[in-house]
Every structure is written in structure tokens, then in C-alpha cells.
C-alpha positions as a Markdown table, in Angstrom:
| # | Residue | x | y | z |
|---|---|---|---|---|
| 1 | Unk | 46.4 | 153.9 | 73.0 |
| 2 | Unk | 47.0 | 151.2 | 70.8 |
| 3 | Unk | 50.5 | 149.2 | 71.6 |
| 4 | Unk | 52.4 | 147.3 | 69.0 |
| 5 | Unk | 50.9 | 143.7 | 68.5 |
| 6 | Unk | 53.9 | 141.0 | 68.9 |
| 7 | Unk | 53.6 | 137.2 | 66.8 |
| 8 | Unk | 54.3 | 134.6 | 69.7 |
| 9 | Unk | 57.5 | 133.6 | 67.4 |
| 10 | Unk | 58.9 | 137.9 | 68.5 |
| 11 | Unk | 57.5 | 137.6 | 72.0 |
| 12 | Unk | 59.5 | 133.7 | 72.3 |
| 13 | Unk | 62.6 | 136.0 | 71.2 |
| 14 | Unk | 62.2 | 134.5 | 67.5 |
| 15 | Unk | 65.0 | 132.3 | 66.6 |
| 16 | Unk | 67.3 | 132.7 | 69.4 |
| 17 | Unk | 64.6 | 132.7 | 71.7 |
| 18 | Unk | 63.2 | 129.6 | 70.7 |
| 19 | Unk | 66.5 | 128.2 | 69.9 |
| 20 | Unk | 67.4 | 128.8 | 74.2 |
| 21 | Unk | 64.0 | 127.1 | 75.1 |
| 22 | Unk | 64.4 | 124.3 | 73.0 |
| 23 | Unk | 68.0 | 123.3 | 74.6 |
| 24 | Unk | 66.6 | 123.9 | 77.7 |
| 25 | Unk | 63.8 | 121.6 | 77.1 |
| 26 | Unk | 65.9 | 119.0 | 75.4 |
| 27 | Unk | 68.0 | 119.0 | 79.0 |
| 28 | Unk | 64.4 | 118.8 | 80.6 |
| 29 | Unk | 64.0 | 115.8 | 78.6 |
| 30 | Unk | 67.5 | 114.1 | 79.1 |
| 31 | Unk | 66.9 | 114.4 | 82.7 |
| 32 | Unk | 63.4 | 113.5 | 83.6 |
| 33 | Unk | 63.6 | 109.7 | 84.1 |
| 34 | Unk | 59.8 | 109.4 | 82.5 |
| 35 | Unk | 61.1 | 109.9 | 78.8 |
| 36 | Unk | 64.9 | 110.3 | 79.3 |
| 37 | Unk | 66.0 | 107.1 | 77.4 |
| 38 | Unk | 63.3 | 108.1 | 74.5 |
| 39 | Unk | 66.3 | 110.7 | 74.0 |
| 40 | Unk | 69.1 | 108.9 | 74.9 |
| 41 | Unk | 68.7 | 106.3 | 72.3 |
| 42 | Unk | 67.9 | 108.5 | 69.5 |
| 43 | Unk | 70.3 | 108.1 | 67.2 |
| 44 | Unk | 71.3 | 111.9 | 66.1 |
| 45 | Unk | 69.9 | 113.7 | 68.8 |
| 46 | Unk | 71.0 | 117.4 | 67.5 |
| 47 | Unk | 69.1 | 116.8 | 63.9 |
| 48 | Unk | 66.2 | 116.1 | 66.4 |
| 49 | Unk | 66.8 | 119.3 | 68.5 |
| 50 | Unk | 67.2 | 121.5 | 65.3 |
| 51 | Unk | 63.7 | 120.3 | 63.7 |
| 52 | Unk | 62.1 | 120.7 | 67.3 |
| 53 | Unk | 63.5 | 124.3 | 66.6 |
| 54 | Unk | 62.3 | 124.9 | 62.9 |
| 55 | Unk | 58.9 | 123.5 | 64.1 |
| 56 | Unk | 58.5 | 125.8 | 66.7 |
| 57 | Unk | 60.0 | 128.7 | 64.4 |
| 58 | Unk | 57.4 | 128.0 | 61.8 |
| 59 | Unk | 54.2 | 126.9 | 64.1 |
| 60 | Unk | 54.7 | 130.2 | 66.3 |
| 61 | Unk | 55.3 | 132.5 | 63.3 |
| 62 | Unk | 59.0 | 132.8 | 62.2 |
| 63 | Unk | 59.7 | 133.0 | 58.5 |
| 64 | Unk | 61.9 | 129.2 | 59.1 |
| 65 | Unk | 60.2 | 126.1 | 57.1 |
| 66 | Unk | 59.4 | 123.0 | 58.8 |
| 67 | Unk | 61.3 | 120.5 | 56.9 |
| 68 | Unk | 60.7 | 117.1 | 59.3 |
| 69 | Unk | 57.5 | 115.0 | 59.2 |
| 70 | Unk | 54.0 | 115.7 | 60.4 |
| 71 | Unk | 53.4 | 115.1 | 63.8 |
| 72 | Unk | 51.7 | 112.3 | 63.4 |
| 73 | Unk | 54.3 | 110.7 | 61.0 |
| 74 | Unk | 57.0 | 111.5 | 63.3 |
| 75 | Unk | 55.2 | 109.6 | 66.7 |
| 76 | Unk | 53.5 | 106.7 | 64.8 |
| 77 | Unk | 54.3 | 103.6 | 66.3 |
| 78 | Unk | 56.6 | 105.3 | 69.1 |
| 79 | Unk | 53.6 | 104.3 | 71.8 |
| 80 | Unk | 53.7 | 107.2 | 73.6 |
| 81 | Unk | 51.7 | 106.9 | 77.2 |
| 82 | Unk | 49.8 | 109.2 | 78.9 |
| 83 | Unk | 51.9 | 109.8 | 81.6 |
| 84 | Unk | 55.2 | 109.8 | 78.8 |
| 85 | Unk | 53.0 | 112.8 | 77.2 |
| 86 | Unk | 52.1 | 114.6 | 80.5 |
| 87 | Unk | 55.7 | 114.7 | 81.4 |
| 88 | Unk | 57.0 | 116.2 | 78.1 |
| 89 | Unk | 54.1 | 118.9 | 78.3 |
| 90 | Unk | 55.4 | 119.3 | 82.2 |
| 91 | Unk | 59.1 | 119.3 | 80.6 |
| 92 | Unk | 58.3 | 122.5 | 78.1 |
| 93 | Unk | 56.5 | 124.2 | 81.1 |
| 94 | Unk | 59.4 | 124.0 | 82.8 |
| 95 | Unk | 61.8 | 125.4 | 80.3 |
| 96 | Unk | 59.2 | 128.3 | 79.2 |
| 97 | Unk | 59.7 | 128.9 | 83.2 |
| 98 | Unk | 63.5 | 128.8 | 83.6 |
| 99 | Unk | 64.1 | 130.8 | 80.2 |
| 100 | Unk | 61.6 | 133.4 | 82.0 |
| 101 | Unk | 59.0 | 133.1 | 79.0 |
| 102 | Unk | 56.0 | 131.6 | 81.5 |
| 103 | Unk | 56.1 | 133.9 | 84.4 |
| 104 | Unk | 53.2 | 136.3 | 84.7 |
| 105 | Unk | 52.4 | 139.2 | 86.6 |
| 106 | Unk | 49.5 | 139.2 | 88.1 |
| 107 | Unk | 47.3 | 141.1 | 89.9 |
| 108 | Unk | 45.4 | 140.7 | 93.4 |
| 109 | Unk | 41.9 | 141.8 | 93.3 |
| 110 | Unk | 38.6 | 140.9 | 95.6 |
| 111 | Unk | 34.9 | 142.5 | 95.0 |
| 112 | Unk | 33.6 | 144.7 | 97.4 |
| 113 | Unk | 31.4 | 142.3 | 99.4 |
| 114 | Unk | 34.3 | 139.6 | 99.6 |
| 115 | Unk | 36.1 | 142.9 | 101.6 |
| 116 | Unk | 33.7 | 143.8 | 103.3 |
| 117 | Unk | 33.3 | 140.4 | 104.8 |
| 118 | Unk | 37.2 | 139.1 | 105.4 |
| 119 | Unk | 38.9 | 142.8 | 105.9 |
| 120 | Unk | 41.2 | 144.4 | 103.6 |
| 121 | Unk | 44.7 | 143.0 | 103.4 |
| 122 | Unk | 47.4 | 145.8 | 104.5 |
| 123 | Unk | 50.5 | 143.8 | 104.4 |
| 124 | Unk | 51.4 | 140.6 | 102.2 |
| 125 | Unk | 51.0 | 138.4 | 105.7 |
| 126 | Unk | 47.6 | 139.2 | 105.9 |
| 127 | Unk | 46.5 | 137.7 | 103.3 |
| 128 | Unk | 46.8 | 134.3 | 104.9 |
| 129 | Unk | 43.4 | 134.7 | 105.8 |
| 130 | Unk | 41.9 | 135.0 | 102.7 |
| 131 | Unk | 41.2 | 132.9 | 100.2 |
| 132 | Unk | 43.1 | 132.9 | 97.0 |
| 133 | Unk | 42.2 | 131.7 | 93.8 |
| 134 | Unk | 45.2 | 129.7 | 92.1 |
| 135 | Unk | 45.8 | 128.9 | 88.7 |
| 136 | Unk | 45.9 | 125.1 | 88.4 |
| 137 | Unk | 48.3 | 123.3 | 85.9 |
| 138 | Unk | 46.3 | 121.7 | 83.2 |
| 139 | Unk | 49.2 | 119.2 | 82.8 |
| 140 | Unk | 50.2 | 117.7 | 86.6 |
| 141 | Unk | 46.7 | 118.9 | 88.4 |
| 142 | Unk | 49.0 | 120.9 | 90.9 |
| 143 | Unk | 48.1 | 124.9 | 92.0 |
| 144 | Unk | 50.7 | 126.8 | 91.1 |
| 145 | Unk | 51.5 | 129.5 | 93.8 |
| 146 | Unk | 51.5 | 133.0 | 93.7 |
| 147 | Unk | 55.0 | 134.4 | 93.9 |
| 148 | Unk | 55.0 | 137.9 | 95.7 |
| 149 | Unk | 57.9 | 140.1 | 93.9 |
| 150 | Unk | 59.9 | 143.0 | 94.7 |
| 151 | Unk | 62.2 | 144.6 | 92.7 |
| 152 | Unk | 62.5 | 141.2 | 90.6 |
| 153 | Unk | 62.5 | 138.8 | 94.1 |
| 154 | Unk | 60.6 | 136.7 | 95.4 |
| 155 | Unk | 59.5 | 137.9 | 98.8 |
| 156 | Unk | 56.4 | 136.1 | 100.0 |
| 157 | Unk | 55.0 | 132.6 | 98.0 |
| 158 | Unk | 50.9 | 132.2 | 98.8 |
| 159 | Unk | 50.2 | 128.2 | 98.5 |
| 160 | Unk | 46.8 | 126.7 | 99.0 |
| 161 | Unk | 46.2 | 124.5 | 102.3 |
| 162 | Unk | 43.1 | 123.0 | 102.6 |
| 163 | Unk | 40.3 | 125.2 | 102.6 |
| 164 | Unk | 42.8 | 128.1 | 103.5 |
| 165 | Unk | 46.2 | 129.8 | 102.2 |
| 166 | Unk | 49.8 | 130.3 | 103.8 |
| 167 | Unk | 52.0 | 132.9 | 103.4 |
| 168 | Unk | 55.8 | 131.4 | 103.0 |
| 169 | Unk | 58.9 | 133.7 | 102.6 |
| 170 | Unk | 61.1 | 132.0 | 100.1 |
């Protein structure tokens, strides 16, 4: 079965989409105190928030032209450190997340000999023992949890602790 293939600019919700995780981001922005007065003294900060939207239209695949600078035009000279740029990445992370465009499902899975040596997990609290494998965030370092769902909820978070895993109800 073949299923439809999606542009990123249709699976961000295309203009609207993009135009939702761009405010969101731009509030990000005005409240993380790494790069908040970057924002604050810009001087016309909605011209700013509408190209951020026609660039992400146009880089992810929307029929919108770019009409601001190049990248590199548009940061020269702004000094931009590496903790400034960590946080902005972190920022748009964050606003993929809260505009429900980063969350994953995933799916729990162990080879044979792994289960044959630590037991198969019946319930969610069992799996304490084991020993997940978390995705870390290329941008802050930090695992990022598993959140156990049902029915949309979050009913059991699995963080790493050491050289083990704890099961946490939200």
C-alpha cells in the first residue's frame, strides 16, 4: 500500500500551520531571557515575524516567496553566540512541541536475548527495570523522556537515572 506523500510545508499545516508556530516561537523568543531583548529592540517586530513566516513557507515547500535577505545578510554583524544560537534552536523546539508538530509516537521494542535476560515487561511499572534508550536533544544535551499515552494522556513518563530508568506518573 502506497500512502499519500506529504511536503513538510502540508504536514506544518502550510500557511496557517506555520503561521501558529511562528507566533509561538516569536513568544518563545520574547520570553527566554537568552535572546529576549534581540526582539525587544527590533524595531518593527511584526515585518520580522511575517518574513520568519514567508521563509519558512518557501524553505519547507509552500508556493510563498521569500522576499527578506539571505541568511547570512540578515545575521551579519548581529554576533550571535553559541549559547544565543542553542537557545533559539531550543526556542523552535519548543514551539514545534506546544503547537503538537514534534511529538512522536513511538514504539517499545527489545531483541529476544535482551528478554530473555531482564523478563518481559507486563505492565508500564515494570519497565523500571529495564533499560531504555532515550532520544537525546541535539540542541541542550538533555534525554528527552518517553511519555506513556492513553487515549491522548500522559499516564506514565520513563526518565533516565544513572545507569537505570524510573517510571513517574505525571
Amino acid at each position: 500500500m502506497n500512502l499519500p506523500a506529504f511536503t513538510l510545508y502540508e504536514r506544518l499545516g502550510c500557511r496557517a500551520g506555520i503561521t501558529r508556530i511562528t507566533q509561538q516561537l516569536f513568544r518563545n523568543h520574547l520570553a527566554n531571557p537568552l535572546v529576549r531583548t534581540r526582539y525587544e529592540k527590533s524595531e518593527d517586530l511584526a515585518r520580522v515575524e511575517r518574513r520568519a513566516v514567508e521563509f519558512f513557507c518557501a524553505g519547507t515547500g509552500g508556493t510563498e516567496s521569500y522576499s527578506g535577505l539571505d541568511m547570512l545578510a540578515t545575521h551579519r554583524g548581529m554576533n550571535i553566540s553559541e549559547q544565543e544560537f542553542v537557545a533559539v534552536l531550543d526556542d523552535a523546539l519548543d514551539a514545534l512541541e506546544k503547537c503538537g508538530i514534534a511529538s512522536q509516537d513511538m514504539v517499545l521494542c527489545a531483541g529476544p536475548g535482551y528478554l530473555e535476560s531482564r523478563g518481559t515487561p507486563r505492565r508500564v511499572d515494570q519497565l523500571a527495570a529495564h533499560h531504555p534508550i532515550l532520544f537525546r536533544m541535539p540542541t541542550n544535551g538533555r534525554d528527552r523522556p518517553w511519555q506513556l499515552k492513553e487515549g491522548g494522556k500522559v499516564t506514565f513518563c520513563i526518565r533516565r537515572r544513572g545507569c537505570g530508568s524510573t517510571v513517574v506518573r505525571p
